[in-house]
N, C-alpha and C positions, 0 to 999 in steps of 0.2 A: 347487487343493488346498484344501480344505476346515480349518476351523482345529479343533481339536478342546479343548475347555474344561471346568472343571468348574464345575459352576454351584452355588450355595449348599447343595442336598439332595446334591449330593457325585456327581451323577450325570454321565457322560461322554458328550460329542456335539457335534453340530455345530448343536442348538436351543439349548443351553446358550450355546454363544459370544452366537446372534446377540441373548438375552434381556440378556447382562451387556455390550453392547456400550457404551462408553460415549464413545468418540470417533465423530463420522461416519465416514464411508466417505470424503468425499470435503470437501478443505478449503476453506475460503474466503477470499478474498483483503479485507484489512479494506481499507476506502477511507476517508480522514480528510478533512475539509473542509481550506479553507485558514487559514479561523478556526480550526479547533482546532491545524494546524499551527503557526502564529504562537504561538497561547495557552502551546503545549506548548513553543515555543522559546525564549519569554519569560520562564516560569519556570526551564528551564533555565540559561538565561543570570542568573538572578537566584540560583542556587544554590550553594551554601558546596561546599568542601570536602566531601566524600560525603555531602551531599545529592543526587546525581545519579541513584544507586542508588535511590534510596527514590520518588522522583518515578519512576524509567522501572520500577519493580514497581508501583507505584501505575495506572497506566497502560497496564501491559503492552503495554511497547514494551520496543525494544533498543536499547541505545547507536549500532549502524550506523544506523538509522532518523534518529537525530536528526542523524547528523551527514550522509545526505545531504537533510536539509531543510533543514540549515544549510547547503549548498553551495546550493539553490535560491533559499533567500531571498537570500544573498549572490550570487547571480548575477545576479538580476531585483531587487537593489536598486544593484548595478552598471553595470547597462542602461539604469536608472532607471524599471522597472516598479511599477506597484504590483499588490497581486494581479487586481484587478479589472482593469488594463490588461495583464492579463498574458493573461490569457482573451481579449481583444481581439484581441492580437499574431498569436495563436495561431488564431483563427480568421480573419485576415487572410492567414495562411501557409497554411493548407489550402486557402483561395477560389484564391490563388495557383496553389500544386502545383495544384489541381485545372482548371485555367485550363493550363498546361503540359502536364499528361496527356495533355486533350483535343485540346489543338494538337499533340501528336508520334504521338500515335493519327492525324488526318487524315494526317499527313505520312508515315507505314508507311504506310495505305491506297492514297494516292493519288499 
């Protein structure tokens, strides 16, 4: 179904919509380094009383966002990761799985 809009000379249609369109069509997933994560947890953690608000508008971020980055860095500082041994772990565990895959693939086969 087509959206029907008016567009600034007041006129109605479905050119109008797609001229005044101003969000995509289609969203995209932001991806944050793990420096910016840190950076962003750090000030958090450094922040008074509702200054938390004004850093995550600043940012635009949301409050669930930080707190599960706060579960990540607490997890992998639990472990005793740091971020750059965390990317290590991580792709030691794929080499892994993928080491098992291949072994239980032969073992259905044969």
């Amino acid at each position: 179904m087509e959206q029907v809009k008016q567009d600034a000379s007041g006129a109605m249609g479905p050119e109008a919509a797609s001229r005044s369109a101003e969000v995509p069509a289609v969203g995209r997933k932001r991806r944050h380094s793990e420096a910016y994560k840190l950076r962003i947890l750090e000030q958090a953690d450094a922040c008074k009383r509702g200054e938390l608000g004004a850093l995550l508008r600043r940012e635009g971020l949301y409050h669930s966002t930080i707190i599960k980055w706060k579960t990540w860095r607490d997890t992998m500082a639990d472990k005793g990761f740091t971020p750059e041994q965390d990317k290590k772990a991580m792709r030691n565990e794929l080499a892994k799985l993928q080491r098992e895959n291949k072994r239980l693939k032969l073992k259905v086969e044969g």
